[in-house]
N, C-alpha and C positions, 0 to 999 in steps of 0.2 A: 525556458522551463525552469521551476524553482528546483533545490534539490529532493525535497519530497518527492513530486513530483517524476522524477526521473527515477530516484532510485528505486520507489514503489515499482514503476513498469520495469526496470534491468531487472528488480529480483523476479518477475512474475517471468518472462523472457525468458531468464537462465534457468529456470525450471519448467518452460515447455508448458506454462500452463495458461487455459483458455481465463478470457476475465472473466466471465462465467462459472469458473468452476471459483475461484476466490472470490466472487461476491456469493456464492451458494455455502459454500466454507463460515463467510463470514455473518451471513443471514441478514442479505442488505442486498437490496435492487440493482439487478447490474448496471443499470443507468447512473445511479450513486456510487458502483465503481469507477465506472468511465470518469465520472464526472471528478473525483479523485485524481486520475493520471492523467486528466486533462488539466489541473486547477484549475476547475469550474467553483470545486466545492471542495472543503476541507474537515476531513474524518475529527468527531471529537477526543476528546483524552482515553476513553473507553476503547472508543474503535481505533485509536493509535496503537494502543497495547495489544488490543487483539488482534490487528496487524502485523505488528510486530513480533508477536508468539508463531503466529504461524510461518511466518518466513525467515525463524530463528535469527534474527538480529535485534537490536537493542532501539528503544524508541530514541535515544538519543542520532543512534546512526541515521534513522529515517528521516530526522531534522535535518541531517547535516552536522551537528553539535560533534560528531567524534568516525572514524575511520572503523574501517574494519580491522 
């Protein structure tokens, strides 16, 4: 599993929350969540960010690019 990939599902995990409710958050198919934490498919620069906003951390860290 890439680090996207992983880190996306620990943040959603450590907040107890359904993919469901973040792909409803995000206003995007939960199948195109899934498909996210599974690297099926990978969120644009848009949807990176707005990922990123909601799970307070930095789009770098979601890369991989830098630590908490």
């Amino acid at each position: 599993m890439k680090i996207f990939e992983r880190r996306l599902k620990t943040l959603r995990e450590e907040k107890e929350l359904a993919k469901t409710t973040v792909a409803k958050f995000l206003g995007i198919a939960e199948g195109t969540y899934r498909a996210y934490e599974s690297g099926r498919s990978e969120p644009s620069q848009e949807m990176l960010v707005k990922i990123a906003r909601y799970f307070g951390v930095s789009v770098s860290y979601l890369l991989g690019e830098e630590d908490i």
